[in-house]
Structure formats: C-alpha cells, structure tokens
MDTraj code that builds the backbone (N, CA, C; nanometers):
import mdtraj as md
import numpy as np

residues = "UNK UNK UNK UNK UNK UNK UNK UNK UNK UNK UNK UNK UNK UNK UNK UNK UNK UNK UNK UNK UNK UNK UNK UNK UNK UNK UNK UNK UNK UNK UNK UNK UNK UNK UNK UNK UNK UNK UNK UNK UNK UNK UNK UNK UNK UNK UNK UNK UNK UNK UNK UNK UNK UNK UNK UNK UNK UNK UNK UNK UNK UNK UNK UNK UNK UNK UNK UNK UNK UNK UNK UNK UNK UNK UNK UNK UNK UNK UNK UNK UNK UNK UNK UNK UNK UNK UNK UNK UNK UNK UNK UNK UNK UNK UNK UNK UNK UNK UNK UNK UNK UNK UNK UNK UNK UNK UNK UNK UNK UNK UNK UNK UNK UNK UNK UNK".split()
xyz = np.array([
    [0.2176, -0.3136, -0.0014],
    [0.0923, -0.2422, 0.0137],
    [0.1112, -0.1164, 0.0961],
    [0.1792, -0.1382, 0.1773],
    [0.2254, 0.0017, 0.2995],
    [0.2891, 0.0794, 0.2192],
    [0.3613, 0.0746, 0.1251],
    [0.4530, 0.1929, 0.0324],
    [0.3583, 0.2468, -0.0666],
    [0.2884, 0.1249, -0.0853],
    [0.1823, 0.2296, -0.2209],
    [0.1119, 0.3239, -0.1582],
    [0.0167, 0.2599, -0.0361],
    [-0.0693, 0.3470, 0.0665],
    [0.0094, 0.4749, 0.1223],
    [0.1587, 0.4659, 0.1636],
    [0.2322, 0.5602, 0.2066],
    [0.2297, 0.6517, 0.1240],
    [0.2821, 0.6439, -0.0460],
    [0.2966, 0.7142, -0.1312],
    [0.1639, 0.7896, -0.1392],
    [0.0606, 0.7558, -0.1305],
    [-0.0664, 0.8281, -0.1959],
    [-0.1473, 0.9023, -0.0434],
    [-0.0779, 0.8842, 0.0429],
    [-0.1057, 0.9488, 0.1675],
    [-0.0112, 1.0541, 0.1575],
    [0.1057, 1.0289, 0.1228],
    [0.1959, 1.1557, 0.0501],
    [0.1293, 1.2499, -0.0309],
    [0.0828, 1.1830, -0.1443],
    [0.0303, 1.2854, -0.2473],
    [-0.0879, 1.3523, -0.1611],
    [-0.1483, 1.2795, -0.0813],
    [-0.3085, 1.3881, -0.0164],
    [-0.2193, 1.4639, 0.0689],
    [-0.1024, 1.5034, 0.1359],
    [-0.0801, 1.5383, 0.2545],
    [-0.0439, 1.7167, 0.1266],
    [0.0168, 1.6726, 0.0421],
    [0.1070, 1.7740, -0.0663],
    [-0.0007, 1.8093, -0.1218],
    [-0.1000, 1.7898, -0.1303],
    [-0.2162, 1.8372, -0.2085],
    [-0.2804, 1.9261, -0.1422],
    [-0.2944, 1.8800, -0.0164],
    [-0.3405, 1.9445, 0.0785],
    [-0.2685, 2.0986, 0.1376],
    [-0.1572, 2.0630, 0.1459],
    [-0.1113, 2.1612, 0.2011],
    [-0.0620, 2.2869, 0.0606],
    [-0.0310, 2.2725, -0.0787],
    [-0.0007, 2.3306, -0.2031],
    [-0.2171, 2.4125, -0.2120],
    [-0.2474, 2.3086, -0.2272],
    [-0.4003, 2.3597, -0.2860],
    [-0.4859, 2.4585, -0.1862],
    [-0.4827, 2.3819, -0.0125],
    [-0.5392, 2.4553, 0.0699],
    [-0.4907, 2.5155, 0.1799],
    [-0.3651, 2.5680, 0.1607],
    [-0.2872, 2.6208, 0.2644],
    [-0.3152, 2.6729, 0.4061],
    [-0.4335, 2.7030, 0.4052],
    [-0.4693, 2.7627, 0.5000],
    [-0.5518, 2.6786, 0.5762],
    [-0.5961, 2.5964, 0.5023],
    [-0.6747, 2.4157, 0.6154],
    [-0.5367, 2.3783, 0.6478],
    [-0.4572, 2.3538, 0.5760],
    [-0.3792, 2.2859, 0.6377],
    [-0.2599, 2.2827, 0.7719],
    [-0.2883, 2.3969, 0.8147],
    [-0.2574, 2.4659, 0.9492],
    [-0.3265, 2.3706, 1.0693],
    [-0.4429, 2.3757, 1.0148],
    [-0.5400, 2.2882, 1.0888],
    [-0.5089, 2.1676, 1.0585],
    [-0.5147, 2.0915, 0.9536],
    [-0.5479, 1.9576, 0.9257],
    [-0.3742, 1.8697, 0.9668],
    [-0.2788, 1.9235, 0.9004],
    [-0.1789, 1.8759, 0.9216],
    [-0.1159, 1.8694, 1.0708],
    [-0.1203, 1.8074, 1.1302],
    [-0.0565, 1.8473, 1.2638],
    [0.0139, 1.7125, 1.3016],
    [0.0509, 1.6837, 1.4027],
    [0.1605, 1.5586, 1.4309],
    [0.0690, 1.4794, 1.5114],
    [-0.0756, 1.4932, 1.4956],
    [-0.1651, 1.3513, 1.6251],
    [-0.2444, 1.3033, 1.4754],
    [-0.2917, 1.4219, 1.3357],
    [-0.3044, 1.4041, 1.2385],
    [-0.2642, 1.2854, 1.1418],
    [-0.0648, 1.2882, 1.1795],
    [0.0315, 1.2317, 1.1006],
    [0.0205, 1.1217, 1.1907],
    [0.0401, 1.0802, 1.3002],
    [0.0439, 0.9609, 1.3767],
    [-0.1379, 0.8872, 1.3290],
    [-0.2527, 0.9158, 1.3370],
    [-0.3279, 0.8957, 1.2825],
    [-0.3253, 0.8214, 1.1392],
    [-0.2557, 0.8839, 1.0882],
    [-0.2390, 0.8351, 0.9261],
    [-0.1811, 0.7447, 0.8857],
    [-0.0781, 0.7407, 1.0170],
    [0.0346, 0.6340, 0.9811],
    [-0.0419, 0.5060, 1.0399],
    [-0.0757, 0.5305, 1.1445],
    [-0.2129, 0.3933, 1.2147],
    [-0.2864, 0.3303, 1.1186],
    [-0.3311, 0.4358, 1.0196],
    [-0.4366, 0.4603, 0.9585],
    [-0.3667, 0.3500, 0.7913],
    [-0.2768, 0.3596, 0.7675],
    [-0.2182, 0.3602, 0.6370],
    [-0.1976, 0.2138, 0.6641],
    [-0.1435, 0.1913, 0.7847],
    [-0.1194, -0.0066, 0.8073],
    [-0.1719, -0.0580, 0.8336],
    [-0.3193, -0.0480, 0.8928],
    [-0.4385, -0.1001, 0.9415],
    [-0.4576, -0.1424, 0.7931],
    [-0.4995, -0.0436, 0.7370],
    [-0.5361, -0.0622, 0.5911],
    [-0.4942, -0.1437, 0.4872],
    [-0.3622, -0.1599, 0.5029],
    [-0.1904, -0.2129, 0.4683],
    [-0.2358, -0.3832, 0.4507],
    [-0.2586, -0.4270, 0.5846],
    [-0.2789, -0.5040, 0.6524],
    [-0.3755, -0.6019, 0.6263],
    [-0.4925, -0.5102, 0.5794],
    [-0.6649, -0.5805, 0.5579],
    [-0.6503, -0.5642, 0.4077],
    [-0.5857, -0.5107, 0.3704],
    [-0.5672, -0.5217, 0.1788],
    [-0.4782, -0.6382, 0.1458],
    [-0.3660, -0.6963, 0.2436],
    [-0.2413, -0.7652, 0.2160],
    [-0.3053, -0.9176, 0.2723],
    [-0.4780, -0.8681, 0.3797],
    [-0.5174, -0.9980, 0.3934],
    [-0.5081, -1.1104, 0.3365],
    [-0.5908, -1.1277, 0.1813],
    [-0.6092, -1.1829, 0.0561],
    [-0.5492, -1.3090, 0.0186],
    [-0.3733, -1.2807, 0.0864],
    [-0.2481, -1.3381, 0.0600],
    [-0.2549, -1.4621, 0.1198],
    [-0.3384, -1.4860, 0.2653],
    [-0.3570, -1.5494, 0.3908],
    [-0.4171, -1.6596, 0.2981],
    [-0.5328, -1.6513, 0.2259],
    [-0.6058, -1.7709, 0.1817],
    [-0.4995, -1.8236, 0.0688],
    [-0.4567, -1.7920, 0.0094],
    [-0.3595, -1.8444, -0.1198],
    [-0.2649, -1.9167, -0.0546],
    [-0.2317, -1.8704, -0.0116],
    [-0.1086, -1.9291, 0.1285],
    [-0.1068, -2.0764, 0.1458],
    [-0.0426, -2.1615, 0.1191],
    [0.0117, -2.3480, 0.1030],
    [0.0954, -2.3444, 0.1936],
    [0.1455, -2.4551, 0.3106],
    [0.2604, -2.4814, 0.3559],
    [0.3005, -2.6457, 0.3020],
    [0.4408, -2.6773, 0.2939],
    [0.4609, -2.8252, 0.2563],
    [0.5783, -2.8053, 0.3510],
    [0.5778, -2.9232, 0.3913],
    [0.7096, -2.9949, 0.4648],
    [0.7972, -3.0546, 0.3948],
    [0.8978, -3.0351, 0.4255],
    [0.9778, -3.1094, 0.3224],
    [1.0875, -3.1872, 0.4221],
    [1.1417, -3.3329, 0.4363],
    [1.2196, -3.3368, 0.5103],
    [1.3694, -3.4126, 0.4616],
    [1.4639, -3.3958, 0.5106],
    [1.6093, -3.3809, 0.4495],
    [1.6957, -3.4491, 0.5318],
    [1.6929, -3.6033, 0.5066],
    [1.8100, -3.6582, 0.6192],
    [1.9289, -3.7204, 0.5530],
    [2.0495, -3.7295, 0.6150],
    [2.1443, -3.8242, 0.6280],
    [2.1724, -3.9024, 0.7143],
    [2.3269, -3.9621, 0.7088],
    [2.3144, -4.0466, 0.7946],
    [2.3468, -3.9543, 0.9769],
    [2.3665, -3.8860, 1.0080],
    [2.3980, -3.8368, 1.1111],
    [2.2780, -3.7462, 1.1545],
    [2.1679, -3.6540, 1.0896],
    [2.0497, -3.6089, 1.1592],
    [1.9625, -3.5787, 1.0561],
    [1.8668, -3.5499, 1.0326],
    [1.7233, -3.5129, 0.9620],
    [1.6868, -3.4040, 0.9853],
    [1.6751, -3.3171, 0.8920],
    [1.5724, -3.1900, 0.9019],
    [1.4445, -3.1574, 0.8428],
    [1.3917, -3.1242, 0.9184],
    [1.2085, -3.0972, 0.8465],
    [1.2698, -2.9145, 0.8258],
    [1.1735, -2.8784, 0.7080],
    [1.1935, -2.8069, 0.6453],
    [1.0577, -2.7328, 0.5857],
    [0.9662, -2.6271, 0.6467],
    [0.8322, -2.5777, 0.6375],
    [0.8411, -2.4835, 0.5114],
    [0.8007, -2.5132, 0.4507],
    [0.8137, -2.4185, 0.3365],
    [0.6488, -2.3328, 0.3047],
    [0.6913, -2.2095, 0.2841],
    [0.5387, -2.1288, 0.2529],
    [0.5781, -2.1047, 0.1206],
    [0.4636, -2.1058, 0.0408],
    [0.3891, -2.0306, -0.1239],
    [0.2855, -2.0269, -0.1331],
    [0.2810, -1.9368, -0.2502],
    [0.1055, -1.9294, -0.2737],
    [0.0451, -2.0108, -0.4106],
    [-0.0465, -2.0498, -0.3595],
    [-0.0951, -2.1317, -0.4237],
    [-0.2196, -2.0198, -0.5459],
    [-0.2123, -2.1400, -0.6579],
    [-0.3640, -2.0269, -0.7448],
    [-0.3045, -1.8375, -0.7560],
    [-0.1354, -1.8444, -0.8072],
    [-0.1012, -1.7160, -0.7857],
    [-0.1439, -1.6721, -1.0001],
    [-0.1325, -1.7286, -1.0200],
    [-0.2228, -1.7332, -1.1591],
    [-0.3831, -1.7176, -1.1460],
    [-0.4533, -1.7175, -1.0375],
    [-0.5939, -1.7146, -1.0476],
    [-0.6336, -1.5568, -1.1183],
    [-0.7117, -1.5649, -1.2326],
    [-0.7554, -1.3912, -1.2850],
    [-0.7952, -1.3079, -1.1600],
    [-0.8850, -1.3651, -1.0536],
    [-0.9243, -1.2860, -0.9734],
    [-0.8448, -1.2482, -0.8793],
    [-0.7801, -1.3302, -0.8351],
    [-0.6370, -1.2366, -0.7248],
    [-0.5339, -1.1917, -0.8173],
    [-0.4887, -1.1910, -0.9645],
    [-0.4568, -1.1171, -1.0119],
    [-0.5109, -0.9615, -1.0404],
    [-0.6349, -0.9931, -1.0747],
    [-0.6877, -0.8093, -1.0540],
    [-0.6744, -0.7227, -0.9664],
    [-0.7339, -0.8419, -0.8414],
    [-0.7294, -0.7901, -0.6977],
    [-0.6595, -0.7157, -0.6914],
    [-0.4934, -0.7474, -0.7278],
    [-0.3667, -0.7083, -0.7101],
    [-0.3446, -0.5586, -0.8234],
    [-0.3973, -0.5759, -0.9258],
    [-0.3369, -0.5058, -0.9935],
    [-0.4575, -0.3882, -0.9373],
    [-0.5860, -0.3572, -0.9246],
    [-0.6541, -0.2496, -0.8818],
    [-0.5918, -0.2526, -0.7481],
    [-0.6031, -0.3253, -0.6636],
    [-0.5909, -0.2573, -0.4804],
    [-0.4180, -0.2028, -0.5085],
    [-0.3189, -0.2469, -0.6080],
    [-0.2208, -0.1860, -0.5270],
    [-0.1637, -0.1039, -0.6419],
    [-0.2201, -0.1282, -0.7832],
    [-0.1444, -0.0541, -0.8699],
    [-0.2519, 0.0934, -0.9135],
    [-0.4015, 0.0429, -0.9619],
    [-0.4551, 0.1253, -1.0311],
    [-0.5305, 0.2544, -0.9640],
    [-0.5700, 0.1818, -0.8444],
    [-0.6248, 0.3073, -0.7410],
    [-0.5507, 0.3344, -0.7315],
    [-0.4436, 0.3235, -0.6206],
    [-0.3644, 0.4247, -0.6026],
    [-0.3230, 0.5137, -0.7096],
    [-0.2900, 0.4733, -0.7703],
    [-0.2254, 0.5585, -0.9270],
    [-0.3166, 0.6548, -0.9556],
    [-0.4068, 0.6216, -0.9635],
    [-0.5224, 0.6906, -1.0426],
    [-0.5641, 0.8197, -0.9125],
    [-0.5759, 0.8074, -0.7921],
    [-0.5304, 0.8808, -0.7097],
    [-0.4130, 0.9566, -0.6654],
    [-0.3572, 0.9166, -0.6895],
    [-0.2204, 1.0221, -0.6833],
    [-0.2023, 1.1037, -0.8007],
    [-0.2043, 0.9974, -0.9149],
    [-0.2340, 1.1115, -1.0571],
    [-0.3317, 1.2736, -1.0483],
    [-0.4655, 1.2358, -0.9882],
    [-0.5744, 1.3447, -0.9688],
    [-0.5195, 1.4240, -0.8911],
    [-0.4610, 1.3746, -0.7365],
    [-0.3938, 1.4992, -0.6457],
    [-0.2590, 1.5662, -0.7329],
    [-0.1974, 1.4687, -0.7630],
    [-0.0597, 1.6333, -0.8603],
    [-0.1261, 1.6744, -0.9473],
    [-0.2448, 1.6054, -1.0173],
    [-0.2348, 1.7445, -1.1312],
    [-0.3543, 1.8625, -1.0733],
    [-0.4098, 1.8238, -0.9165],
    [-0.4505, 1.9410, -0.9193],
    [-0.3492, 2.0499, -0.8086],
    [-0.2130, 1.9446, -0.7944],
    [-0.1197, 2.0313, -0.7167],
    [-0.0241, 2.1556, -0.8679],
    [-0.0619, 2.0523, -0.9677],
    [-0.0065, 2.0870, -1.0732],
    [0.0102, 2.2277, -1.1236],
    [-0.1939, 2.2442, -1.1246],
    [-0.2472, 2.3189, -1.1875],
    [-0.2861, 2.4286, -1.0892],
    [-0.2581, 2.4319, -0.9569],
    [-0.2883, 2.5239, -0.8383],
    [-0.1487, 2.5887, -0.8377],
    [-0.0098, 2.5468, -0.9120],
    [0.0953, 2.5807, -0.8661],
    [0.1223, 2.6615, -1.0160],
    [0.0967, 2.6322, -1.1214],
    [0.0913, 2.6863, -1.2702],
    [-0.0164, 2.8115, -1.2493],
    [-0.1321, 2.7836, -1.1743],
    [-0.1976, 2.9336, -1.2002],
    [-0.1450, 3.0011, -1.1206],
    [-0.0761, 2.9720, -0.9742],
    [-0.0256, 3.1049, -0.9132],
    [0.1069, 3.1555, -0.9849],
    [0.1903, 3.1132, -1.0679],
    [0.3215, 3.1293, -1.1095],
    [0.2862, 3.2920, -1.2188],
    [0.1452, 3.2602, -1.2920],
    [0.0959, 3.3280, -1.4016],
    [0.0134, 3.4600, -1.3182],
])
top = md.Topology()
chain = top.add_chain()
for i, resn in enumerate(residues, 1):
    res = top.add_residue(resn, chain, resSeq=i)
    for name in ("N", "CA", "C"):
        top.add_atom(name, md.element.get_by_symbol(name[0]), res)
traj = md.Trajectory(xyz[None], top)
C-alpha cells in the first residue's frame, strides 16, 4: 500500500512541479516532503487496516522425543471474500491508477504544448 501511495504522491509532486512551476517553488519544499511522507503511511496504514480483521492465528505444535515446539502461525482467512477482494483491487490498484494516469497525461500534454 505504501509503494502504490508513494508512486501516486510521485505523480502529484511531477505534476505539480512540470504543470505549475511557479507554485511549486512554494509548494514543494522539504517540511512539504516530510509532511507527505507522514502523510503517505498514516494513510498506508488505515488502508492496510482491513487485513487486521481477516487475520486467523492457529497453533500448531511439533514434538519428539527430546522437546516440543508450539508453532503460531498467521493467515487470512475469507481471502476469497468478493468484498475484500474489491476492496483490494479499488484502494490499491484502480484509484491509484486512475490517478496517476490523469496527472501524466496532463504532465503529458503541458510538456507536448510547450515543445510546439
């Protein structure tokens, strides 16, 4: 979730600075970028929540004759459910995408009309 969010905080930062060069004097700055990065895993974090409820632990335990081990095992349970499948495919594939798509092509098309 932090790499997709990273990536499309990429594309606004390049959008920003290609399209409005002259905000971005202002906007971009390094308390800006520390902000974002706060900003991007907070987010990261409360999107990757989801995972917490699916979440099963089983014990499993493993002896011979000389000692025994318990053995905690995590999975997710209901990883087939349609609805945390969507979840997944909009929060980490389609927004973002669909956002980053809109910022290059208007980095696209800001960089094609100045060339002409």
């Amino acid at each position: 979730t932090a790499s997709v969010l990273n990536l499309t905080a990429l594309s606004l930062e390049r959008f920003i600075v290609i399209v409005f060069p002259m905000r971005a004097k202002i906007m971009c700055t390094m308390s800006n970028c520390r902000r974002s990065v706060v900003f991007v895993w907070l987010i990261s974090f409360i999107l990757a929540g989801p995972i917490i409820f699916v979440m099963e632990t089983e014990i499993y335990t493993y002896s011979n004759d000389e000692r025994t081990v318990m053995l905690k095992a995590y999975y997710c349970k209901d990883m087939d459910s349609l609805y945390f499948l969507m979840y997944k495919l909009l929060v980490l594939f389609l927004v973002p995408a669909v956002v980053m798509i809109i910022f290059y092509a208007a980095v696209i098309r800001e960089l094609w009309r100045n060339t002409h």
